[in-house]
Backbone and ligand atoms as CSV (ligand in chain L), in Angstrom:
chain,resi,resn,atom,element,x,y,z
A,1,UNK,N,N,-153.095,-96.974,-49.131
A,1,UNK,CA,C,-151.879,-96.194,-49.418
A,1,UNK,C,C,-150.822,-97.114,-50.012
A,2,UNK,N,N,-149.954,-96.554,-51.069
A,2,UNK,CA,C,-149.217,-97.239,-51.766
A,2,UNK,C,C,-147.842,-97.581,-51.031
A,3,UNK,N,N,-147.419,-98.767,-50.982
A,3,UNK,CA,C,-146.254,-98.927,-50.076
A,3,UNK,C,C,-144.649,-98.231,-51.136
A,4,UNK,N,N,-144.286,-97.427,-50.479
A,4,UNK,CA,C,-142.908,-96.683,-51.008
A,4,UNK,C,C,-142.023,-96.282,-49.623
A,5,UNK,N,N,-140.795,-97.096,-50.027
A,5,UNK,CA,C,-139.779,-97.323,-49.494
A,5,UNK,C,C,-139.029,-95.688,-48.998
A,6,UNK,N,N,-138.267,-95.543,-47.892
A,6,UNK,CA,C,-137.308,-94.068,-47.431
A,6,UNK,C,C,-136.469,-94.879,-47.394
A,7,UNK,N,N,-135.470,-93.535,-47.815
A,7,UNK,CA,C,-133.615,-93.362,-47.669
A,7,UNK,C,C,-133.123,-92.318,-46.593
A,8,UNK,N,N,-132.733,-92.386,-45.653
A,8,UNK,CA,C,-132.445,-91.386,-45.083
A,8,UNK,C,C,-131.190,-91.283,-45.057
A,9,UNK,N,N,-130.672,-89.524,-45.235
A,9,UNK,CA,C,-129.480,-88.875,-45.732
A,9,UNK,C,C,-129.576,-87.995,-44.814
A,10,UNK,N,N,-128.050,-87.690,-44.206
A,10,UNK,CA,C,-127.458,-86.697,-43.253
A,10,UNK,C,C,-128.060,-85.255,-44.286
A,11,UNK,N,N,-128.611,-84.060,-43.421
A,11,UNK,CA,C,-128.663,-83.241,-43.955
A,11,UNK,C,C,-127.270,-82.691,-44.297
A,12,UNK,N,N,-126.738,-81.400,-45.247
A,12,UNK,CA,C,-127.762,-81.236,-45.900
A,12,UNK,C,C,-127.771,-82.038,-47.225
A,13,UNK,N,N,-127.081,-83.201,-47.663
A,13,UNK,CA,C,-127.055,-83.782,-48.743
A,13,UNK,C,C,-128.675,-84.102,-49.544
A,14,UNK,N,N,-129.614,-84.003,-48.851
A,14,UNK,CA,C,-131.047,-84.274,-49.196
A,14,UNK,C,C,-131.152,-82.789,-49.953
A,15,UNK,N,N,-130.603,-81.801,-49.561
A,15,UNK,CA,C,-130.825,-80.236,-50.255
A,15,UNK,C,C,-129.881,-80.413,-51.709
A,16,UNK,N,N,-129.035,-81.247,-51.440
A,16,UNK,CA,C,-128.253,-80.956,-52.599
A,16,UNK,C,C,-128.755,-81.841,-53.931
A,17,UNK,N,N,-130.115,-82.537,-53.353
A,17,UNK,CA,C,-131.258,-83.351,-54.447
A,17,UNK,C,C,-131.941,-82.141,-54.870
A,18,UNK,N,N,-132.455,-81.364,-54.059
A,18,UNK,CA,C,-134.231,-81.141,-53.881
A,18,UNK,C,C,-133.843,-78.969,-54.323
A,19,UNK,N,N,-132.416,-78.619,-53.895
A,19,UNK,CA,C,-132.160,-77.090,-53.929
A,19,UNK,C,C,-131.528,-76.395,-54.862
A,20,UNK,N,N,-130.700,-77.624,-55.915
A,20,UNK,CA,C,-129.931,-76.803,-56.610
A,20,UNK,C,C,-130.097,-76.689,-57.960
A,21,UNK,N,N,-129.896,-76.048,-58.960
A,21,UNK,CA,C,-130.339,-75.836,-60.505
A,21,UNK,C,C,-129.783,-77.531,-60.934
A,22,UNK,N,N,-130.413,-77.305,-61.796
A,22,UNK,CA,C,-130.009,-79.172,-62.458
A,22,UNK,C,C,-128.908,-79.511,-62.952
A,23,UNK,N,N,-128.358,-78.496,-63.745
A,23,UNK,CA,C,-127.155,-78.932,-64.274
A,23,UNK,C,C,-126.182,-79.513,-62.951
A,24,UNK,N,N,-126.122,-79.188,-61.416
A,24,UNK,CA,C,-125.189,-79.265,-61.008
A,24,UNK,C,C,-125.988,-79.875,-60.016
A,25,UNK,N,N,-127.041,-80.376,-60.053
A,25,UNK,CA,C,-128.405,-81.200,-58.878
A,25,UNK,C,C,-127.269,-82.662,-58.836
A,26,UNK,N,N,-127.549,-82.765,-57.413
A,26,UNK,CA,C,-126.534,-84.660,-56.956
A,26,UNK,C,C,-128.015,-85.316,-57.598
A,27,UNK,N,N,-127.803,-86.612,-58.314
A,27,UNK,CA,C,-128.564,-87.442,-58.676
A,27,UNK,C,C,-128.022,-88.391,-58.133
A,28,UNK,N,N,-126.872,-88.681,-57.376
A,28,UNK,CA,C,-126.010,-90.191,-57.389
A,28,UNK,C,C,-126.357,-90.471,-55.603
A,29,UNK,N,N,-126.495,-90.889,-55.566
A,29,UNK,CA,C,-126.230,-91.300,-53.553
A,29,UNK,C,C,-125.565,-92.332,-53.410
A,30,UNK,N,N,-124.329,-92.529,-52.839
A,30,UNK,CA,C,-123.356,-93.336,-52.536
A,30,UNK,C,C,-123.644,-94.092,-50.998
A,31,UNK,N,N,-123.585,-95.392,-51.009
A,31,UNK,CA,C,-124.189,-96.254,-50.540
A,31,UNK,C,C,-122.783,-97.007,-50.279
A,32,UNK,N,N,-122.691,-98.295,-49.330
A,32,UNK,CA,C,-121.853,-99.586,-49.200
A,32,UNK,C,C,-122.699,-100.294,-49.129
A,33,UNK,N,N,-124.051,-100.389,-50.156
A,33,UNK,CA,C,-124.487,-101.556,-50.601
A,33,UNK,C,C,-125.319,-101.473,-50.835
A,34,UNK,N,N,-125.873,-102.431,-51.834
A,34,UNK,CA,C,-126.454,-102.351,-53.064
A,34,UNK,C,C,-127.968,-102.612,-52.829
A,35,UNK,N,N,-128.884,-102.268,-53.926
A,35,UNK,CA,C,-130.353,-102.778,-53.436
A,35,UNK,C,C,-130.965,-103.317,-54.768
A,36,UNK,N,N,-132.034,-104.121,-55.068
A,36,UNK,CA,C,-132.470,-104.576,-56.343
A,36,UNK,C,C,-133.637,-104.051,-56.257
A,37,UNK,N,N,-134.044,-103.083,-55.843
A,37,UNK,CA,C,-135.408,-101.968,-55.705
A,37,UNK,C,C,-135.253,-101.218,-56.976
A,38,UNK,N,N,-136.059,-100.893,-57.254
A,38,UNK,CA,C,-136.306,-99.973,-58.395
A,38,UNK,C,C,-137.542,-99.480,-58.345
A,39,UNK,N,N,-137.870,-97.871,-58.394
A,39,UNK,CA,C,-138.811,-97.056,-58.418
A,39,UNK,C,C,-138.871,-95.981,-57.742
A,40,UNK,N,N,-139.806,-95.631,-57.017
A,40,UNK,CA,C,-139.812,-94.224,-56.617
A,40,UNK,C,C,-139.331,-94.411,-54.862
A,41,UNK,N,N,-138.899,-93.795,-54.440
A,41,UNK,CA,C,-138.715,-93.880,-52.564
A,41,UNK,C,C,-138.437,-92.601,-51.956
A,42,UNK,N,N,-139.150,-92.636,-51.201
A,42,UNK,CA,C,-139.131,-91.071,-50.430
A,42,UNK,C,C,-137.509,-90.910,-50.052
A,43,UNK,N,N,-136.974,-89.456,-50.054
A,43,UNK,CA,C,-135.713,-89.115,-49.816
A,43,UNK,C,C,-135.978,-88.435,-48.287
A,44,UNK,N,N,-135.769,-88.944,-47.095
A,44,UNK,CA,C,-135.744,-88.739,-46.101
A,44,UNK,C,C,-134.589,-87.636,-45.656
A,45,UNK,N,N,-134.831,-86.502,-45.172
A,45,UNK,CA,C,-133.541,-85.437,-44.302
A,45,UNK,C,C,-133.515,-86.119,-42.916
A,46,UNK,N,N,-132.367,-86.606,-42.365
A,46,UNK,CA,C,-132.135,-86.891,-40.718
A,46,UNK,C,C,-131.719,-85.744,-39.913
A,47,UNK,N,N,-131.876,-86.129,-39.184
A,47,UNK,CA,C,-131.212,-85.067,-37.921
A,47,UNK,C,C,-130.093,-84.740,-37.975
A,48,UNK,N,N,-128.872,-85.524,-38.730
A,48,UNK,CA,C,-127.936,-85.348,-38.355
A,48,UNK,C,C,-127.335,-84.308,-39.298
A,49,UNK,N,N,-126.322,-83.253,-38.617
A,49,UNK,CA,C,-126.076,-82.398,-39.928
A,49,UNK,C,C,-124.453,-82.636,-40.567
A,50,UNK,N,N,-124.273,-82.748,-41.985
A,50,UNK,CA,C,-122.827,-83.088,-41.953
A,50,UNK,C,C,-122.330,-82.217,-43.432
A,51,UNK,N,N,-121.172,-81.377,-42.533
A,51,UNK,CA,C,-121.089,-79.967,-43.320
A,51,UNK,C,C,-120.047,-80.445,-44.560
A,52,UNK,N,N,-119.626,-81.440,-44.329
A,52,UNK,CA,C,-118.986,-82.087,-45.423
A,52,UNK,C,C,-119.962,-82.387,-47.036
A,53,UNK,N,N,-120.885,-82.241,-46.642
A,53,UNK,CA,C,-121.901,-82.038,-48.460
A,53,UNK,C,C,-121.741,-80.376,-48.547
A,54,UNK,N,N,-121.507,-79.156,-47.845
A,54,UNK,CA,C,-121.314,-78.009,-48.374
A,54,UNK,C,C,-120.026,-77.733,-49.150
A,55,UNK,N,N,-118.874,-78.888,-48.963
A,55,UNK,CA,C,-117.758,-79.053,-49.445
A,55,UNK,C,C,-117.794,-79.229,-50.811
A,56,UNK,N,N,-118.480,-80.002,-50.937
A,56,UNK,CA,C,-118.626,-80.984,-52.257
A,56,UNK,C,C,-119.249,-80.137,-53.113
A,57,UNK,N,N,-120.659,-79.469,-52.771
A,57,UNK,CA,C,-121.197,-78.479,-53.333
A,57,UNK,C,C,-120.588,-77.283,-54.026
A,58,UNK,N,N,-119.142,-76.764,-52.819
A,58,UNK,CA,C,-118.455,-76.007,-53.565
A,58,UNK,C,C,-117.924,-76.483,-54.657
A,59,UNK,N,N,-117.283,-77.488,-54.334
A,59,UNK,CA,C,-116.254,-78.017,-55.645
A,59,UNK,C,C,-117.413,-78.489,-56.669
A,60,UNK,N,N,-118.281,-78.924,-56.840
A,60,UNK,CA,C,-119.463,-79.233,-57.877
A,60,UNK,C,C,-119.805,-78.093,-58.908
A,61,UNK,N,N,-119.768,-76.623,-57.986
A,61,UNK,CA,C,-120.385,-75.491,-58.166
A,61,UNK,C,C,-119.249,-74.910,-58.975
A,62,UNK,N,N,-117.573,-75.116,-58.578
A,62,UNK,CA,C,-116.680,-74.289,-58.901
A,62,UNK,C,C,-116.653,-74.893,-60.237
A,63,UNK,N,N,-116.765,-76.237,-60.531
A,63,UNK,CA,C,-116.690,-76.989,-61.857
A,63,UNK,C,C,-117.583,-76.464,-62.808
A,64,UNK,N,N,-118.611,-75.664,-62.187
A,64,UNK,CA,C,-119.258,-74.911,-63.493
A,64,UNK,C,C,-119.565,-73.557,-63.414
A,65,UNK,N,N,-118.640,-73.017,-62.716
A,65,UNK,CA,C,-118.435,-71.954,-62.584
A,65,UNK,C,C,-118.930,-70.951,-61.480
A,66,UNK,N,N,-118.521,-71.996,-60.331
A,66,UNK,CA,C,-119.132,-71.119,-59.383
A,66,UNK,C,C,-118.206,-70.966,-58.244
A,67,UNK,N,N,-118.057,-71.618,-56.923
A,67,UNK,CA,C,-117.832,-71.108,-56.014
A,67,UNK,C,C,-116.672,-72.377,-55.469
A,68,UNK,N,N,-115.415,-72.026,-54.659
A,68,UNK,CA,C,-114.523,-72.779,-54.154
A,68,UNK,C,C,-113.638,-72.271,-52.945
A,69,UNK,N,N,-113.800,-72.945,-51.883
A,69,UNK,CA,C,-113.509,-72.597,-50.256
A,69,UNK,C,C,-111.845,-72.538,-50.963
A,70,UNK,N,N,-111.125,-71.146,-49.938
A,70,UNK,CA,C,-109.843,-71.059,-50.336
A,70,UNK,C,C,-109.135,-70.767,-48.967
A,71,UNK,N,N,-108.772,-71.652,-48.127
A,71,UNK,CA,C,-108.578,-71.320,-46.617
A,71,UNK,C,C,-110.056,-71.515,-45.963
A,72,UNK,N,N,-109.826,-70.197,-45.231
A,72,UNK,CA,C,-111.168,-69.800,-44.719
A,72,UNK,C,C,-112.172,-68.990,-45.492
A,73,UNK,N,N,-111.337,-68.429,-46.765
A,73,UNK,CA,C,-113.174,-68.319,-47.624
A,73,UNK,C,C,-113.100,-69.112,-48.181
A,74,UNK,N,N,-114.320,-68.157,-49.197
A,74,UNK,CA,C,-114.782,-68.622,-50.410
A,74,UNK,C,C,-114.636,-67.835,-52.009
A,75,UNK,N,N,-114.207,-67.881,-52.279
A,75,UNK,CA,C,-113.919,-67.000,-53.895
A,75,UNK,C,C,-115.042,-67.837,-54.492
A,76,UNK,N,N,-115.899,-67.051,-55.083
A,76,UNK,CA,C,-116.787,-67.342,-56.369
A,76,UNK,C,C,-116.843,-66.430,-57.656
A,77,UNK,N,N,-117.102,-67.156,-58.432
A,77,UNK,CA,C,-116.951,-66.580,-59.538
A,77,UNK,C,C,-118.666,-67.099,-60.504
A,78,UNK,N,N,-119.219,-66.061,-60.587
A,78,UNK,CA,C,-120.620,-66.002,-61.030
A,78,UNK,C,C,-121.368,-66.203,-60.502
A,79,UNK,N,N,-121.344,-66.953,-59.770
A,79,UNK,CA,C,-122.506,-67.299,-58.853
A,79,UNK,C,C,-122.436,-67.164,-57.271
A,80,UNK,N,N,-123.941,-66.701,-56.918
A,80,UNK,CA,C,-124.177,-67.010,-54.919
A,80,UNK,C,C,-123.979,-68.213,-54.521
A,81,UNK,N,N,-123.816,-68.886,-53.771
A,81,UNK,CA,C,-123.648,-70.145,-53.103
A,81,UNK,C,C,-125.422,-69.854,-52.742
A,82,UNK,N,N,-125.585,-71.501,-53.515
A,82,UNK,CA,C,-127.144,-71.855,-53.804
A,82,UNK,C,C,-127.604,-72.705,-52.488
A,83,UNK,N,N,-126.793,-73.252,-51.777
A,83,UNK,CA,C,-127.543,-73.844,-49.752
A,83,UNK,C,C,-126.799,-73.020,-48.929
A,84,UNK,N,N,-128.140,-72.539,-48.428
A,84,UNK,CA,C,-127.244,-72.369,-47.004
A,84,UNK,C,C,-126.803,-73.070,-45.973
A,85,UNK,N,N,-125.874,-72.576,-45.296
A,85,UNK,CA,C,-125.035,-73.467,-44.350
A,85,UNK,C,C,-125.573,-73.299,-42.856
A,86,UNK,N,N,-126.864,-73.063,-42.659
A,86,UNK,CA,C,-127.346,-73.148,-41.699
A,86,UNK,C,C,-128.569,-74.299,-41.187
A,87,UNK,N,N,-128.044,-75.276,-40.690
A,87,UNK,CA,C,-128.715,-76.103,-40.699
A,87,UNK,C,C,-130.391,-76.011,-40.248
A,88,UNK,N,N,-130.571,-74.959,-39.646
A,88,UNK,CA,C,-132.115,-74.224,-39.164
A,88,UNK,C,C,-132.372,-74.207,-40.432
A,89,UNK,N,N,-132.318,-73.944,-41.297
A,89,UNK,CA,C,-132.353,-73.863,-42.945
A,89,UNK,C,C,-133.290,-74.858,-43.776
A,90,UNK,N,N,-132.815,-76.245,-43.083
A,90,UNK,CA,C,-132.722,-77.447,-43.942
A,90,UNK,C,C,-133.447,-78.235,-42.967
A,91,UNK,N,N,-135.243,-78.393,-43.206
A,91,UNK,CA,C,-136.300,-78.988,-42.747
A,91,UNK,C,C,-135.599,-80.346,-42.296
A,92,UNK,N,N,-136.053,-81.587,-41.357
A,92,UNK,CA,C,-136.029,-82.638,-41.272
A,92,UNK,C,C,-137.082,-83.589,-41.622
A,93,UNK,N,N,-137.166,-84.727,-41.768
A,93,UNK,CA,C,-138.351,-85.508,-41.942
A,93,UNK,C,C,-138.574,-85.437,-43.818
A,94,UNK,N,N,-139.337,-86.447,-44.252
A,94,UNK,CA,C,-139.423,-86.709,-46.056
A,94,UNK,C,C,-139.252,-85.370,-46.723
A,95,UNK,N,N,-139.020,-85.293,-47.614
A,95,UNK,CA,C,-138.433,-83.539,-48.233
A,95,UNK,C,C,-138.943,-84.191,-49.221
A,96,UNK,N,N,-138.815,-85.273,-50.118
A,96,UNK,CA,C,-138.842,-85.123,-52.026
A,96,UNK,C,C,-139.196,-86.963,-52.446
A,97,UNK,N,N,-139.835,-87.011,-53.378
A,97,UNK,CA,C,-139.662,-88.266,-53.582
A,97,UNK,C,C,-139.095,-88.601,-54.672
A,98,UNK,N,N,-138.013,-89.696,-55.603
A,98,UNK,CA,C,-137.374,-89.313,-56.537
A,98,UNK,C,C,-137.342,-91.072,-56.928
A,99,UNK,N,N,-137.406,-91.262,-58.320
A,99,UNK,CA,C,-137.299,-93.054,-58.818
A,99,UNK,C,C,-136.146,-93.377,-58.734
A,100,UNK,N,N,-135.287,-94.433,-58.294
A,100,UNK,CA,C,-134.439,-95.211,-57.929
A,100,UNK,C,C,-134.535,-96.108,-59.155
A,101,UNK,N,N,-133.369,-95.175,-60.677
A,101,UNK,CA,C,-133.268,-96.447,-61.584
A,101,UNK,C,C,-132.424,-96.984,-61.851
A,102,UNK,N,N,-131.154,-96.909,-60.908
A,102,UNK,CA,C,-129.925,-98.194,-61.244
A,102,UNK,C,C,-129.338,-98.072,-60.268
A,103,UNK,N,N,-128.409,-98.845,-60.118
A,103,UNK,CA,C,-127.256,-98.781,-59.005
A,103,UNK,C,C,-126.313,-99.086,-59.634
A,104,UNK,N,N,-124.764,-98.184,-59.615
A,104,UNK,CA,C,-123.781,-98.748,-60.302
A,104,UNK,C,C,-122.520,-99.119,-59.334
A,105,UNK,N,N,-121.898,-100.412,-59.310
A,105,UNK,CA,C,-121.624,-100.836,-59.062
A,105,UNK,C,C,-119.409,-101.034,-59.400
A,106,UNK,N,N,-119.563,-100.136,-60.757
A,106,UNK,CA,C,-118.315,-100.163,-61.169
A,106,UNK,C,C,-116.991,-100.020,-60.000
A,107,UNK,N,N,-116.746,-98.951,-59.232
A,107,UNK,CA,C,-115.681,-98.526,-58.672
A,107,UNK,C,C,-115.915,-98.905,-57.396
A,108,UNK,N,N,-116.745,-99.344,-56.771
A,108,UNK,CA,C,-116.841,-100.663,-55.532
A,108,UNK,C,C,-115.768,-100.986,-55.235
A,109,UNK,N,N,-115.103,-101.738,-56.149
A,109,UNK,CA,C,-113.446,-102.184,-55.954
A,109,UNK,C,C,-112.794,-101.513,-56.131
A,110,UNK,N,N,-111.910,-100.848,-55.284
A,110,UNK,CA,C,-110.895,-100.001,-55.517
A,110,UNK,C,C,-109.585,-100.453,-56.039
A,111,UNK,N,N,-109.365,-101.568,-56.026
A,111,UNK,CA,C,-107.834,-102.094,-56.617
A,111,UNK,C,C,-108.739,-102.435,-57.753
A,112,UNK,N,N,-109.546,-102.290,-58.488
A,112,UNK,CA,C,-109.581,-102.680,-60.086
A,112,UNK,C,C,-109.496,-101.345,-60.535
A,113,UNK,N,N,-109.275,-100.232,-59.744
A,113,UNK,CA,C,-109.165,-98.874,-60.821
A,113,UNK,C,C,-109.882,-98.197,-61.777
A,114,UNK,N,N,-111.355,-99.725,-61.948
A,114,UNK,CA,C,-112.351,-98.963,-62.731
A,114,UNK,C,C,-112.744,-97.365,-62.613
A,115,UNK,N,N,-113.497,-97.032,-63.518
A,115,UNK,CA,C,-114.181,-95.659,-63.257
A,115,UNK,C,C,-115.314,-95.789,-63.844
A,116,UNK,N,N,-116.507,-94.555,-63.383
A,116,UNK,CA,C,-117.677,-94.622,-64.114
A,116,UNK,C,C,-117.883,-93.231,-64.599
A,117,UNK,N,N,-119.234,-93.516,-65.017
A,117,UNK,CA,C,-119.343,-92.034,-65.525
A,117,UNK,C,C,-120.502,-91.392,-64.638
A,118,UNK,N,N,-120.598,-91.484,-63.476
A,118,UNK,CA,C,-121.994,-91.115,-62.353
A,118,UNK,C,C,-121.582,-89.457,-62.014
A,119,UNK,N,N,-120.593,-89.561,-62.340
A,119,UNK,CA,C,-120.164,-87.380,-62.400
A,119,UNK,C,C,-119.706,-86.839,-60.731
A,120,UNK,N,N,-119.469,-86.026,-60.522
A,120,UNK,CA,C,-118.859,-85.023,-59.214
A,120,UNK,C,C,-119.651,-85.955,-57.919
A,121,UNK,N,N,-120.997,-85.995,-58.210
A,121,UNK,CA,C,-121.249,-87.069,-56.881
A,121,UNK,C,C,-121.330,-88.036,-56.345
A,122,UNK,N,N,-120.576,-88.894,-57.331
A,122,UNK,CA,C,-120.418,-90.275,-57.061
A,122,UNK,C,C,-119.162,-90.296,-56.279
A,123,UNK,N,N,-118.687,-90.953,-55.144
A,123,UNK,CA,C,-117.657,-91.891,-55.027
A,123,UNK,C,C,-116.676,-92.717,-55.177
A,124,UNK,N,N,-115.788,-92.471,-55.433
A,124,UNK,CA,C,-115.093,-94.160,-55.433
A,124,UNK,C,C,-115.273,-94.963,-54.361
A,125,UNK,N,N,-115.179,-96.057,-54.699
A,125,UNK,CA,C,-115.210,-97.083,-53.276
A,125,UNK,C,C,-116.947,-97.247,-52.835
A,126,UNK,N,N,-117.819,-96.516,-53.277
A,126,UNK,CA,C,-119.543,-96.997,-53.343
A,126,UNK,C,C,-120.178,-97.181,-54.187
A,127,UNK,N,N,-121.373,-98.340,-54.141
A,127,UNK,CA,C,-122.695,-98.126,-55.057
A,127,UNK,C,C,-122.976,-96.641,-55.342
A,128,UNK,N,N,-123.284,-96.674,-56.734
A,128,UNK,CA,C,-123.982,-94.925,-56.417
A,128,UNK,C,C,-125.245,-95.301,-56.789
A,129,UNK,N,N,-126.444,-95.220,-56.273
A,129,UNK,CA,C,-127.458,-95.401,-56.500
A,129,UNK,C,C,-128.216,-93.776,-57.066
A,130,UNK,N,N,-128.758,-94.554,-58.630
A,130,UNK,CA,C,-128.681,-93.149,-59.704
A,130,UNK,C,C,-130.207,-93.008,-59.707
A,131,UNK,N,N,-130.605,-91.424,-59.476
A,131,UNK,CA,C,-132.148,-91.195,-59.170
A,131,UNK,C,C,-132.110,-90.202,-60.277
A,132,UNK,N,N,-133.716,-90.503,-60.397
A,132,UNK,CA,C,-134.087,-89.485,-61.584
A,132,UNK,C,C,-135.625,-88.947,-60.844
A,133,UNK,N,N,-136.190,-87.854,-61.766
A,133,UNK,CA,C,-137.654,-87.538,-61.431
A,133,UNK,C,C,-137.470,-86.947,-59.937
A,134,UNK,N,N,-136.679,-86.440,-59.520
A,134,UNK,CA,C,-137.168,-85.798,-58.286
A,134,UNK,C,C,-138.271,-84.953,-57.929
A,135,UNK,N,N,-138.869,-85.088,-56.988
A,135,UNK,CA,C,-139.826,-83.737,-56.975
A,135,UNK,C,C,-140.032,-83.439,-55.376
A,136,UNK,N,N,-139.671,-82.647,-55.073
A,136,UNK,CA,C,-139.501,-81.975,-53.793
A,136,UNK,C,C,-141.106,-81.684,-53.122
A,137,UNK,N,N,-141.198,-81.920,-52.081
A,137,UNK,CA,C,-142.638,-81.472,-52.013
A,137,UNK,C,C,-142.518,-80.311,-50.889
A,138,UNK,N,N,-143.881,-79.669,-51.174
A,138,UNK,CA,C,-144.032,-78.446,-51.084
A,138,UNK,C,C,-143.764,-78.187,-49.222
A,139,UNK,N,N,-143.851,-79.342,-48.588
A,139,UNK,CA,C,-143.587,-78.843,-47.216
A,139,UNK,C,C,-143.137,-80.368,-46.736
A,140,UNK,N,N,-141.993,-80.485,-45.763
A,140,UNK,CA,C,-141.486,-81.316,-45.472
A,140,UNK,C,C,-142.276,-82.488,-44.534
A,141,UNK,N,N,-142.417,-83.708,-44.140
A,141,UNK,CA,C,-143.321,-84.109,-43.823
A,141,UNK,C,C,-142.201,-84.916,-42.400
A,142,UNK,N,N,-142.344,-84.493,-41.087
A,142,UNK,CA,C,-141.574,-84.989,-40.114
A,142,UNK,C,C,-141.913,-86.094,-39.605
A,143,UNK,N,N,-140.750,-87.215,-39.804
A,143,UNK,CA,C,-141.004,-88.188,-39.106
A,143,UNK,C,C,-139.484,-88.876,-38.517
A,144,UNK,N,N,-139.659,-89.933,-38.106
A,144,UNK,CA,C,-137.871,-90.722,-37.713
A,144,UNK,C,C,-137.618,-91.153,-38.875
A,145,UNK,N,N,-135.853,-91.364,-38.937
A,145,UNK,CA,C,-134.926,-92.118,-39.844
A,145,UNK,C,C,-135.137,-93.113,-39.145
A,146,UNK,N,N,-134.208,-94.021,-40.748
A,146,UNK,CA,C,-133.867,-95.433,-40.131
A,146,UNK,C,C,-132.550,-95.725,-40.950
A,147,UNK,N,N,-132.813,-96.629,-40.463
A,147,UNK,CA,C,-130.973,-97.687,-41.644
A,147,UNK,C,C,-131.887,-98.131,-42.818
A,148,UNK,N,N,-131.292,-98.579,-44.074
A,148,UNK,CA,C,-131.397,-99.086,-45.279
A,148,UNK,C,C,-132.468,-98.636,-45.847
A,149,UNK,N,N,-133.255,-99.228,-46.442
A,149,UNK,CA,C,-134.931,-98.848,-46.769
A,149,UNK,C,C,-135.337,-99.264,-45.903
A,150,UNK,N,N,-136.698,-98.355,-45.489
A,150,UNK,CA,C,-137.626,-98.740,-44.515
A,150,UNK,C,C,-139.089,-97.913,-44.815
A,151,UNK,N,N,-140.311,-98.295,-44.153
A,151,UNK,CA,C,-141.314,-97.720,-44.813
A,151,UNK,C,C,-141.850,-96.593,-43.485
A,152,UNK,N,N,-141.867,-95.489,-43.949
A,152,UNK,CA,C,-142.473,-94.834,-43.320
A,152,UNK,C,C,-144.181,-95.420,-42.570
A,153,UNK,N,N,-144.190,-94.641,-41.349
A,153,UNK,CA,C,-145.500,-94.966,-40.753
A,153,UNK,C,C,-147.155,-94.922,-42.235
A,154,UNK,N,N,-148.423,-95.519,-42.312
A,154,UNK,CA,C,-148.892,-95.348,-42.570
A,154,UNK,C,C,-149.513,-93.620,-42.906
A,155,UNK,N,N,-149.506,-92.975,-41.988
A,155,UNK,CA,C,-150.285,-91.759,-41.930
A,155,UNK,C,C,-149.281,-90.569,-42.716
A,156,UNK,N,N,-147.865,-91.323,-42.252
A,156,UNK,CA,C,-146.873,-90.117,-42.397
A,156,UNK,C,C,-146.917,-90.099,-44.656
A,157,UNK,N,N,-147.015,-91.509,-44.770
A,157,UNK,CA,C,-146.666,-91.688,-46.201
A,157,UNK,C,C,-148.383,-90.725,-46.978
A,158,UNK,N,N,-149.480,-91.076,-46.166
A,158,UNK,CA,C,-150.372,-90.468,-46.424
A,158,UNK,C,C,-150.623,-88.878,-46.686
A,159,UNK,N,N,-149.757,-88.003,-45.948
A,159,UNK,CA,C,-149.410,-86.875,-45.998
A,159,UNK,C,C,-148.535,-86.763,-47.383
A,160,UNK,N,N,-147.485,-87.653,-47.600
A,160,UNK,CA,C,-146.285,-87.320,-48.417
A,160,UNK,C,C,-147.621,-87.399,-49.931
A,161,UNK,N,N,-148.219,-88.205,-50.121
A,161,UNK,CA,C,-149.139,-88.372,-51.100
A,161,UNK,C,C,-150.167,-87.853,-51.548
A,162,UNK,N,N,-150.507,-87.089,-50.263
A,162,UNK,CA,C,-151.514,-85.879,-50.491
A,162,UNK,C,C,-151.082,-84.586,-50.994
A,163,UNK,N,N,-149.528,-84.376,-50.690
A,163,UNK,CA,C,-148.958,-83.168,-51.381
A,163,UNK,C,C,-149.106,-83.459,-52.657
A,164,UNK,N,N,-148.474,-84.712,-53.199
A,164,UNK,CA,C,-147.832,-85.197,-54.527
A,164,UNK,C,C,-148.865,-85.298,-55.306
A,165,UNK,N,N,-150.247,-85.414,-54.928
A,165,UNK,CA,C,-151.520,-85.133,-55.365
A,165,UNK,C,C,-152.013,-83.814,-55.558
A,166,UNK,N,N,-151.780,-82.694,-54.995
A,166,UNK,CA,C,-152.030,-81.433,-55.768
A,166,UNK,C,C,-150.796,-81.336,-56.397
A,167,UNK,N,N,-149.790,-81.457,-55.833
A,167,UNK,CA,C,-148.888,-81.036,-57.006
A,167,UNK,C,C,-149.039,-81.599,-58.505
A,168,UNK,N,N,-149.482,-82.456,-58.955
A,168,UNK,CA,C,-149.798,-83.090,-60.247
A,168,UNK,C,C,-150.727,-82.669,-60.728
L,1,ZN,ZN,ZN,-120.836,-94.996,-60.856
């Protein structure tokens, strides 16, 4: 089995890779620090749920014409709100595997005022580590998080590869 590295992300920010139409799909994951990896790494969902990515989603969504919390709603305009906010919703354990091809580094420093161009899901003040090629697999594969990269168990990565094998 091929050794490939996990990221694990508070749900539901892993949905906001793997659920939403592309034009408005997060490609960026904001990090406090940097990695010289490059390639593919499983996108891990954790346990933990943090309703603060349904925020972002709105405002992502309202930028192209969709949906923006106003108080206690929501006014949308064209569109359903594409995740649901129920975390029963949003599987745990590997969801998608996606290539890891840069990390940008620009707005790190906040007193240099730089900016980049990494779009609605980048950060100021983090690496955004910029993914391409996502591909969600067809059923989530449960296992533990960890901190930084880390490699999933043998058997568990074996599963993630057997999907990614019919799917191709
Ligand atoms: Zn950037």
């Amino acid at each position: 089995v091929k050794r490939i590295p996990a990221l694990t992300l508070w749900r539901p920010w892993t949905a906001c890779f793997t659920d939403l139409p592309e034009p408005i799909a997060k490609r960026h994951e904001n990090r406090g620090w940097a990695t010289n990896y490059r390639g593919d790494v499983y996108l891990h969902a954790g346990q933990r749920w943090d309703p603060s990515a349904l925020q972002v989603v709105a405002e992502v969504e309202w930028m192209h014409g969709g949906c923006l919390p106003v108080g206690t709603a929501t006014v949308c305009v064209d569109r359903e709100p594409t995740l649901s906010p129920n975390p029963a919703d949003h599987p745990t354990g590997i969801v998608a595997i996606a290539e890891l091809v840069g990390v940008c580094s620009l707005t790190v420093d906040l007193d240099s005022r730089s900016s980049c161009d990494c779009g609605q899901w980048a950060f100021p003040g983090q690496y955004h580590w910029r993914f391409a090629n996502v591909r969600k697999l067809p059923q989530a594969v449960p296992c533990r998080g960890a901190q930084q990269l880390w490699y999933p168990p043998d058997g568990v990565a074996a599963q993630v590869e057997q999907q990614l094998a019919v799917a191709r």
